[in-house]
C-alpha positions as CSV (number, residue, x, y, z in Angstrom):
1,X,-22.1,-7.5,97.9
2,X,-19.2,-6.0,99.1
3,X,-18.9,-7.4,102.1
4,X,-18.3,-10.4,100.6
5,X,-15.8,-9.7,98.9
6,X,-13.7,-8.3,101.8
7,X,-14.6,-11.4,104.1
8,X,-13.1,-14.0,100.9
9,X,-10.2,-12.0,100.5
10,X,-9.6,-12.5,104.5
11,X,-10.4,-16.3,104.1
12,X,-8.1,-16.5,101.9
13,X,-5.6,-14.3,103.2
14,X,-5.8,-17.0,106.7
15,X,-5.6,-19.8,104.5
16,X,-2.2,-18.8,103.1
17,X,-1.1,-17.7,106.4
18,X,-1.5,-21.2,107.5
19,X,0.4,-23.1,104.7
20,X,3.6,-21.3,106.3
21,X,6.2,-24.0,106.5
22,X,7.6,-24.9,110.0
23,X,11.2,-26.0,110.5
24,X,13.0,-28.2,112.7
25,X,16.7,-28.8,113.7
26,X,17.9,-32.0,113.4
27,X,19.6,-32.1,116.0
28,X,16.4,-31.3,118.3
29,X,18.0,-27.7,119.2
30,X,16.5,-25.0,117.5
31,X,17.8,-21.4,119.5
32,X,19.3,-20.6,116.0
33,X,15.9,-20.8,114.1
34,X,15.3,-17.3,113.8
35,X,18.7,-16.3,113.0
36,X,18.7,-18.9,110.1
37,X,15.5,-18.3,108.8
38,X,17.0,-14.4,108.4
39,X,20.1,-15.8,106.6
40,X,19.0,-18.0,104.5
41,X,16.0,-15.4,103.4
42,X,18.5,-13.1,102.6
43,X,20.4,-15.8,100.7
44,X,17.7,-16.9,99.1
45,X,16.6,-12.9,97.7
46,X,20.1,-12.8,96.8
47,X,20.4,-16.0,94.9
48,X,16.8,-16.0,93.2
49,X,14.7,-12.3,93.3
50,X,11.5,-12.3,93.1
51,X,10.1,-10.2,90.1
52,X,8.1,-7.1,90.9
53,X,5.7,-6.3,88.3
54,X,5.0,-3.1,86.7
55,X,1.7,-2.1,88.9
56,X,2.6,-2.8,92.2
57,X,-1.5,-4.0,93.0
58,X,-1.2,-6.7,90.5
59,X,0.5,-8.5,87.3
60,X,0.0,-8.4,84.2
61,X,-1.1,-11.4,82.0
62,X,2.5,-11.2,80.6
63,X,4.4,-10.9,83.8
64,X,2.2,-13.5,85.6
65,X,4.3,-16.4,84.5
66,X,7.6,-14.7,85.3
67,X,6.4,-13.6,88.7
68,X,5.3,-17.0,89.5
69,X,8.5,-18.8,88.4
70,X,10.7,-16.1,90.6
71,X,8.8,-16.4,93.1
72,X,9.1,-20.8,93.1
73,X,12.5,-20.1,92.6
74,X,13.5,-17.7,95.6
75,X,11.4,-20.3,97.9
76,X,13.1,-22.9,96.4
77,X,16.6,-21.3,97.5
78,X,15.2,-20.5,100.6
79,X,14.5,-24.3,101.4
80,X,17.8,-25.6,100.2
81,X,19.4,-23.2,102.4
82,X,17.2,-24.4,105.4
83,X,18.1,-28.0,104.8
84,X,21.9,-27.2,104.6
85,X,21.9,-25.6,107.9
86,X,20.3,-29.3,108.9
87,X,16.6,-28.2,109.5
88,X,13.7,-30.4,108.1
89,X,10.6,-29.3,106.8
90,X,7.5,-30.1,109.4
């Protein structure tokens, strides 16, 4: 039994792995991907933290919703920085 629980949590964990978003230059020149990705990661925890709940393993029922919306809200800074900078979203 537990054995299945460990091999779900690594489907999972792969599955999310592989919604990662991959960016593009414009421009077709993309030597200063990783140095933007940094920035604008940066920028983005800044801008927008992300909420870290009380037990560090897992939320709350009453900090779920605020975790969730920080957490929308830092990637959503993070991909308006992206675009600024002139990369798209593959």
């Amino acid at each position: 039994m537990r054995i299945h629980k460990i091999l779900a949590l690594l489907a999972v964990g792969v599955l999310f792995t592989s919604c990662a978003t991959t960016w593009s230059h414009q421009s077709g020149n993309n030597s200063n991907l990783d140095t933007d990705k940094r920035y604008c990661g940066a920028t983005a925890n800044a801008v927008a933290p992300t909420y870290i709940c009380r037990n560090p393993l897992m939320c709350a029922p009453d900090e779920l919703g605020i975790a969730m919306e920080r957490i929308a809200q830092n990637n959503a800074a993070y991909d308006r920085c992206m675009i600024q900078k002139g990369y798209r979203a593959q």
